[in-house]
N, C-alpha and C positions, 0 to 999 in steps of 0.2 A: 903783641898780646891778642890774643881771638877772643872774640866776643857776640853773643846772637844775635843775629839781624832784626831788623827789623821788619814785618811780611806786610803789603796789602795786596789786597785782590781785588781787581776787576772783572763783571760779569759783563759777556754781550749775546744776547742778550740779559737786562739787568732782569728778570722775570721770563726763565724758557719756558715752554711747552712741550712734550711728550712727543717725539717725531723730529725736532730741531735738534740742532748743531749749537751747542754749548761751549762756547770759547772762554778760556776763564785767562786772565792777563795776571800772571804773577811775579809784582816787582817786590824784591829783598834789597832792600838796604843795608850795606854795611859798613861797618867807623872804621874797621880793623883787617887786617888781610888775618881770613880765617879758614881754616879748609874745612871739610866736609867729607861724610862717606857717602854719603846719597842725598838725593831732594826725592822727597815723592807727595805728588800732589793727588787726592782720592777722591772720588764721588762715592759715597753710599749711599741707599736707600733703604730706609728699614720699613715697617708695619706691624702692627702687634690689635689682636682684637679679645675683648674681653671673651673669657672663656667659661669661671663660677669662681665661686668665693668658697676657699676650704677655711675649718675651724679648726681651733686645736685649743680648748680646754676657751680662754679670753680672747686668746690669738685669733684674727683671721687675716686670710692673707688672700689678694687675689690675682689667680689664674687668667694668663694671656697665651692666646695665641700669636707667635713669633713670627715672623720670615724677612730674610734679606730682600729687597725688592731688585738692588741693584750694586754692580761694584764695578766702577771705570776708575781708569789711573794711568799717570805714568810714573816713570824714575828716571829721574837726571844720576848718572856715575858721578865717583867720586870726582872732584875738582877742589878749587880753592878762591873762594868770595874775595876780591879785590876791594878795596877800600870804593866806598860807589852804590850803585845801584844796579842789581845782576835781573836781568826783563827777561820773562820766557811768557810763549802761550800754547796753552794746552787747549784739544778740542776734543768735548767728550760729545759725541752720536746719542743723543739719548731714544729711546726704546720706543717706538710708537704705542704702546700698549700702557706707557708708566702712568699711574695714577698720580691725582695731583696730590702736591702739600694739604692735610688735613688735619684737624685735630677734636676729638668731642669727646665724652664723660667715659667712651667706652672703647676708642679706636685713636691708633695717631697713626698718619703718614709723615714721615718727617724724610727728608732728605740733606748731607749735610759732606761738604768740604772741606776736607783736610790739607793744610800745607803742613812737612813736617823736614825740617832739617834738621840733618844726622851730624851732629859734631863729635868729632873722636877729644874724648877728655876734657868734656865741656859739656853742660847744660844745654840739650836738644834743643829747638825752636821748635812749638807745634803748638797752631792756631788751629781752630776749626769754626766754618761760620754756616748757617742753617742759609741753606738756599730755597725760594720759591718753585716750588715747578706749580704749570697751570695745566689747565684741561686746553686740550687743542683747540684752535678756532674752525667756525663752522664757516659757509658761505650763507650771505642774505638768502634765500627766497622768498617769491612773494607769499605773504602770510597767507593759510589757509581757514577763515573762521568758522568757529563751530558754535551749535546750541547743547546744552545740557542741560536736564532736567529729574526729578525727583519722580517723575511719572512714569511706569511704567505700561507699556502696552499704549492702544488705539484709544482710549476715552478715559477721558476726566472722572475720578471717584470722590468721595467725597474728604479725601484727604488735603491737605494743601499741598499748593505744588509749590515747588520753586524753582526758576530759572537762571541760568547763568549764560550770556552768550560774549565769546571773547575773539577778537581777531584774528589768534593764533594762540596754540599750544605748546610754540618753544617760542618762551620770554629771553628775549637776547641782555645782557650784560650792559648795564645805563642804556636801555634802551626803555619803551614803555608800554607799560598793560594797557588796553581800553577794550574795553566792555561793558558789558550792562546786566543787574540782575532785578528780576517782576516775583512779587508773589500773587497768587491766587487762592483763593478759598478760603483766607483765614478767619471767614466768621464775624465770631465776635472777640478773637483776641486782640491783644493791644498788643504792640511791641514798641522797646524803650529802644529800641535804634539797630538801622543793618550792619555788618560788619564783612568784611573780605578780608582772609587773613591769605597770610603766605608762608607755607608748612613744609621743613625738610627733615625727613625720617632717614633714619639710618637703619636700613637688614643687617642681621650678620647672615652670610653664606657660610658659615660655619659652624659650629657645634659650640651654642653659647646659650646657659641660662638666663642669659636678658632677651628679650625679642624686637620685633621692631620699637624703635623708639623715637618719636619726635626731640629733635635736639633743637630743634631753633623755630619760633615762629611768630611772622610779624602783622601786624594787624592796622587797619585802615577801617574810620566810622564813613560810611556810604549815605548814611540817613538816621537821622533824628525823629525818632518818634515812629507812628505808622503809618505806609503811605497808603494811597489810594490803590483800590482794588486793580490787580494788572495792570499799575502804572511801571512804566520803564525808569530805570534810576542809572541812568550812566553813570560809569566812571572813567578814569584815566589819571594812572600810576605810576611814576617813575622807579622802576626797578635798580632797588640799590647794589652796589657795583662790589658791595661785598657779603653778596649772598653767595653759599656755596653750590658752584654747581651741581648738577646731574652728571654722577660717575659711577663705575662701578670696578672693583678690584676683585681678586677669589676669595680675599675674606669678609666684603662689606658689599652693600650697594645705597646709593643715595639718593634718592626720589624724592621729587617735588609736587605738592600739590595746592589747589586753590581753594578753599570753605569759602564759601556763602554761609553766615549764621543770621538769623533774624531772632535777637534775643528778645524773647517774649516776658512779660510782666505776669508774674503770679504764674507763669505755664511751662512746659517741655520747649527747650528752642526749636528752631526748624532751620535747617544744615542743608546744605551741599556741597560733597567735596568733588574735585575731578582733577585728574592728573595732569598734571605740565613736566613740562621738560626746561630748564634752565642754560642756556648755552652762551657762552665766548664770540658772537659772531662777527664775520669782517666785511666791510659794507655796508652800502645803505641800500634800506628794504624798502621795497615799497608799499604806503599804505594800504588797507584793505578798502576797497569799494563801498562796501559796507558791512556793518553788522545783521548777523542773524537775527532779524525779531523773536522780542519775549514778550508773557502778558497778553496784554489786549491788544496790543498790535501785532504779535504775531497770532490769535486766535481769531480778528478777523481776517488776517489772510489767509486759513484756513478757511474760510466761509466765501471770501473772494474767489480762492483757485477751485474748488468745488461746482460755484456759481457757471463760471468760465467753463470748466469741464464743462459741466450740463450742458452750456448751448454748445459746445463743440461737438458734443454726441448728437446732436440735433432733438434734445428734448426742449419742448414749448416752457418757458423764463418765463413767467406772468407777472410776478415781481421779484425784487432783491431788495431789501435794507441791511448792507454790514453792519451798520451801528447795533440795530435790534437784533442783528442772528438772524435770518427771517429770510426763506427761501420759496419762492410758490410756483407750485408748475401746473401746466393742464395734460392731463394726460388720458386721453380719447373721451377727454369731456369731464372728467373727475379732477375738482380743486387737489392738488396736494399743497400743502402748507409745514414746512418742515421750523421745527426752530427747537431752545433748548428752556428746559424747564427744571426746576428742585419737585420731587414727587418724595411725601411720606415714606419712608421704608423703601426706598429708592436710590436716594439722593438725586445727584445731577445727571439728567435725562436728556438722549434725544429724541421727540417727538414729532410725529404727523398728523396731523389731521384732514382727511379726502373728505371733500364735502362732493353730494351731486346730486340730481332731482331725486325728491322722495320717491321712495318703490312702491308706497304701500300694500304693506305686507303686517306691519303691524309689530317688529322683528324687535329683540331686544336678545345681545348678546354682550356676553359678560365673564369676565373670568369666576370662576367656581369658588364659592368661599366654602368652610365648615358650617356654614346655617343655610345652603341652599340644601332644601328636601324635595323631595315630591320626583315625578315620574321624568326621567327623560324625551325628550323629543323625537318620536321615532323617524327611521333613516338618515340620522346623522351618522357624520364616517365616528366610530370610537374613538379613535384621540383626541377628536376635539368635542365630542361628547364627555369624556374624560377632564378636559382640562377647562370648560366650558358651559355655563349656562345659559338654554336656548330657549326664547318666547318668541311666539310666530303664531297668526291667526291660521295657517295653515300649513303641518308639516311639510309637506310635499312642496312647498313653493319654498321654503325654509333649507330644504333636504335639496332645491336644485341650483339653489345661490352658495348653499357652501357647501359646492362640490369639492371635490377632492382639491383640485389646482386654487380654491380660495383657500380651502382648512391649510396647503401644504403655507402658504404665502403666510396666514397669519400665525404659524406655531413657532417660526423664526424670533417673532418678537418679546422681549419680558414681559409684557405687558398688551392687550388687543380688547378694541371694545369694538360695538356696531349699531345701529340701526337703522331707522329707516333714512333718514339724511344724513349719516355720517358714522366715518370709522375714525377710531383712535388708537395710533399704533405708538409704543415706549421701549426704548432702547436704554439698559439701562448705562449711567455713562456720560459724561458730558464732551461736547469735541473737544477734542485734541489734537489728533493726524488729520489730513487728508483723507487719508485711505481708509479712515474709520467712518467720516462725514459720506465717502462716498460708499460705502456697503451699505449705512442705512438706507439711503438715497436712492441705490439701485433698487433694494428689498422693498423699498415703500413704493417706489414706479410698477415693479414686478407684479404687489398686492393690487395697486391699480388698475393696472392692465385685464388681472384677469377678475377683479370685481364688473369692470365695462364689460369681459366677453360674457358673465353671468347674465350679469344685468339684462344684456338684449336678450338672453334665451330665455328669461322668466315664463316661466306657464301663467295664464288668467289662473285667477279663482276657480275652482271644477264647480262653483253652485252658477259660476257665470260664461262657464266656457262657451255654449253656443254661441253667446253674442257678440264673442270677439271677431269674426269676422266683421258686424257689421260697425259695430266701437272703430275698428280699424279702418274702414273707412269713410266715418265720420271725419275722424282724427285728418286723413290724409286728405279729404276734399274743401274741408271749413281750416284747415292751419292749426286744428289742436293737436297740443300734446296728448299724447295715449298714456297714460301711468298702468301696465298692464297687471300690477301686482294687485291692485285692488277695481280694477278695469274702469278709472275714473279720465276724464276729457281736464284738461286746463287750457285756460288763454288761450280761448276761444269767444269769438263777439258777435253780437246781434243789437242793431241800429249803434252800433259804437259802442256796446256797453259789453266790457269783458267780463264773460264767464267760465264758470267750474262749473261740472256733474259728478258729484260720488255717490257712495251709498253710504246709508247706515249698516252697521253691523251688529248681530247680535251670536256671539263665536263665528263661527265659520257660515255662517249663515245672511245673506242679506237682507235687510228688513225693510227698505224701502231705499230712496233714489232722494236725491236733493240740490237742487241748482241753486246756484252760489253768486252774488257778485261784491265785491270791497265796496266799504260802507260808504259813502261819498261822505264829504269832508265836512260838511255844512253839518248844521245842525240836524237832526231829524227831526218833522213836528210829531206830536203826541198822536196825530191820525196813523201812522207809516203801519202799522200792523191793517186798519183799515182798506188803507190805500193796496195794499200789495195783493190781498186775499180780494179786493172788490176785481184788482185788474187780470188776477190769475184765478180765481178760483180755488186759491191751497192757500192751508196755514203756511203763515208768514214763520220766518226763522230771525233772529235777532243775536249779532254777538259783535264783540268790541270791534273787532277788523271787519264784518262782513255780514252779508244779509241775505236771506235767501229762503226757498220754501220749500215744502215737502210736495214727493210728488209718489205713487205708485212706481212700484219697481221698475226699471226703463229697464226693456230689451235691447231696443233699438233708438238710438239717440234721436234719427230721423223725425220720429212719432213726437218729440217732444217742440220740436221747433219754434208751432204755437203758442203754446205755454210762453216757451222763453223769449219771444218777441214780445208778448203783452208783461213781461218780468221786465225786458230790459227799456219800454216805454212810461211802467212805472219806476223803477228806481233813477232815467232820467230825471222824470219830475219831483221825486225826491230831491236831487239834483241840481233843480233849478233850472234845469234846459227848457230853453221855450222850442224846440225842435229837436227832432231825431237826425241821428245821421244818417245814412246810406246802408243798407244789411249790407252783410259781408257773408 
């Protein structure tokens, strides 16, 4: 009497991949000698993806798109099952292209196996059992790591940023994440802890009223509470071994990506997502070297590689502090002083400040508000008369400091101020790149440079120009500095005691002359106006730094020498000096 076997199947592999060789072992057992008109054993592959949902009055029903994915098989002819166990193996090629087993709310890949025996006048046999297919394996490489960030462009605005930097962009299969994510700028929010999650979205590639959809996403707490400003918060995550890969078929695709969320208290969270790739791989990788910095460690080494440039371009380093941001160079004699500041209406700023000897000129430049009225300064260039308010005791000395090549250097910047010791130029913008830290850098060296090439060509005063010859060499035979914008002498000495010569001003006009020395340290007695005026002859001058007297307009400094020897023998004794030094 016949009766239906019994089927099992062995896979080998128990789990194939897309590209292998699918062996499948199938033993029938049977009690009874039974014949048979055929065996045939099948592989199918189906897929079906959501297409829309029609109505019909309460009815709805929903629309798929179809398609076979695949159909291998063979047939054993007709025979007859001996009492026993009858073993065959079948080998199916499978498709290097086949998408794996899948399944989600909108899409299934299913793949499945059939044994089916044909019995003539008898109840068939036919099993069928769902087979895994996988995504192909990749090979290790060494990971390549990246930074990502929420910033856009070369400089910091006053949004928060957030950073993510991870070792590699395809997360291997029980293999593991490590990375690390920094915020910046968040003010004064709070936040009740960071989060990384792990997101796989499903496209249709096909004509379907659902659209991308997140079908799975897993999440990991990074930090409790809020951290410290651009503190680095590593992690390291064991990627679990039944996340679905990264695949894609003609009707779906399936991408992987990674959120950063900083879920804020009482506020708008602050997210970062970026794409990953999910893979099967074979081997062992090797680790990465290190991580990309984020936060404050990567923002001082932005300030680091910058630094480094500079002296590699051979501009003069005066100082560096990473910790403060704080860059300062000399450049033909003018401090520059770079670092980054929060400015009103602004935000986050990079700034310079040139400092270098006073011009006197008497200059005050300033960006133009709605309440500045009154006349402009004649022969300034118009754009910067335009965007510009200019005080200066004398246009023409004003009109040849910001010549063309200063106005072009200063309209670069958001923000430009000046006077007579010092320019203040703002970018608006905090660092970020390199290449952003270095354009300021260049543009504030450039403004430098050609404030130093103004500077030397200042004209005297036209109420004092004859005397610049002989100021000039004063200047060059006694060791004084020349200040030629108001045609004043500095540090310069007589019997040891250093002097100034300026003048008074009254507009553009000089009113008299006045020799200068800092106040000595000591007390001064109640006589010192006595004392000065019995030793020189002139009203004495009295002020918190410095002391000094009035004199008639000096032409020529020579003519005064007198004077200023019996000056610098009484403010010795002011002084205390029981002797004088040596002239000089």
């Amino acid at each position: 009497m016949r009766s239906r076997p019994d089927v099992t199947v062995y896979l080998d592999p128990s789990e194939p991949s897309a590209g292998e060789t699918l062996r499948v072992h199938v033993h029938l057992k049977s009690r009874t000698q039974t014949p048979f008109d055929a065996i045939d054993v099948e592989l199918v592959g189906r897929e079906s993806r959501y297409r829309r949902t029609s109505s019909n009055g309460k009815t709805s029903t929903r629309k798929y798109h179809r398609r076979e994915i695949v159909r291998l098989g063979k047939r054993f002819p007709a025979g007859v099952l001996e009492p026993g166990t009858w073993e065959q193996a079948v080998d199916f090629p499978l498709p290097p292209d086949l998408p794996p087993t899948y399944r989600s709310g909108y899409a299934t890949i299913e793949y499945e196996l059939s044994v089916h025996v044909h019995i003539p006048w008898w109840p068939d046999r036919h099993e069928a059992y769902v087979i895994p297919i996988r995504v192909p394996t990749t090979s290790a490489v060494p990971p390549e790591p990246r930074v990502f960030t929420t910033q856009a462009g070369e400089h910091r605005g006053e949004a928060p940023v957030v950073e993510l930097s991870v070792e590699d962009q395809r997360l291997p299969l029980l293999g593991t994440l490590v990375g690390a994510v920094a915020f910046t700028g968040l003010g004064d929010r709070r936040l009740r802890r960071v989060e990384l999650s792990a997101s796989v979205v499903e496209t249709a590639l096909v004509t379907s009223s659902a659209g991308p959809a997140e079908i799975e996403r897993r999440t990991w707490t990074l930090f409790e509470g809020t951290p410290e400003e651009g503190a680095s918060i590593p992690f390291r995550i064991g990627i679990p071994p039944d996340l679905v890969p990264t695949f894609h078929s003609p009707f779906i695709r399936v991408d992987h990506a990674l959120e950063v969320t900083a879920v804020v208290a009482f506020g708008r969270d602050l997210s970062l997502r970026v794409p990953v790739v999910v893979e099967r791989q074979r081997g062992l990788r090797k680790p990465a070297k290190g991580l990309p910095l984020v936060g404050k460690q990567r923002h001082l080494s932005v300030w680091r590689a910058v630094a480094d440039s500079a002296r590699a371009a051979g501009s003069t380093v005066v100082d560096f502090d990473p910790e403060q941001a704080a860059l300062v160079l000399d450049v033909r004699g003018i401090r520059v002083e770079v670092t980054e500041e929060h400015r009103e209406g602004l935000g986050p700023c990079v700034a310079a400040e040139l400092a270098f000897p006073a011009l006197g000129l008497d200059l005050r430049l300033a960006e133009r508000r709605w309440t500045d009225f009154g006349a402009k300064l004649p022969g300034l260039d118009k754009r910067l008369a335009k965007r510009f308010t200019v005080q200066a005791r004398e246009p023409m000395q004003a009109a040849s400091l910001l010549g063309a090549e200063v106005s072009e250097a200063l309209e670069v910047f958001d923000e430009a101020a000046l006077d007579d010791e010092h320019a203040v130029i703002v970018q608006k913008g905090g660092v970020y790149q390199v290449s952003g830290l270095e354009r300021f850098l260049a543009r504030a060296q450039m403004l430098a440079h050609r404030l130093a090439k103004a500077i030397a060509a200042l004209p005297p005063p036209a109420a004092l120009a004859p005397s610049l010859p002989a100021f000039q060499q004063f200047a060059e035979q006694r060791g004084a500095r020349l200040r030629v914008g108001d045609l004043a002498l500095e540090n310069f000495s007589r019997a040891g005691i250093v002097m100034s010569l300026d003048h008074r001003w009254e507009e553009d006009r000089p009113a008299e002359s006045r020799l200068w020395s800092p106040r000595p340290e000591r007390d001064l007695p109640a006589s010192v106006r006595e004392t000065l005026t019995k030793a020189t002859g002139r009203e004495p001058l009295l002020e918190e730094s410095r002391i000094g007297i009035r004199l008639p307009l000096v032409q020529d400094p020579e003519e005064v020498l007198g004077t200023a020897d019996a000056f610098a023998a009484a403010v010795a004794a002011l002084a205390g000096a029981t002797s004088l030094g040596p002239y000089r």
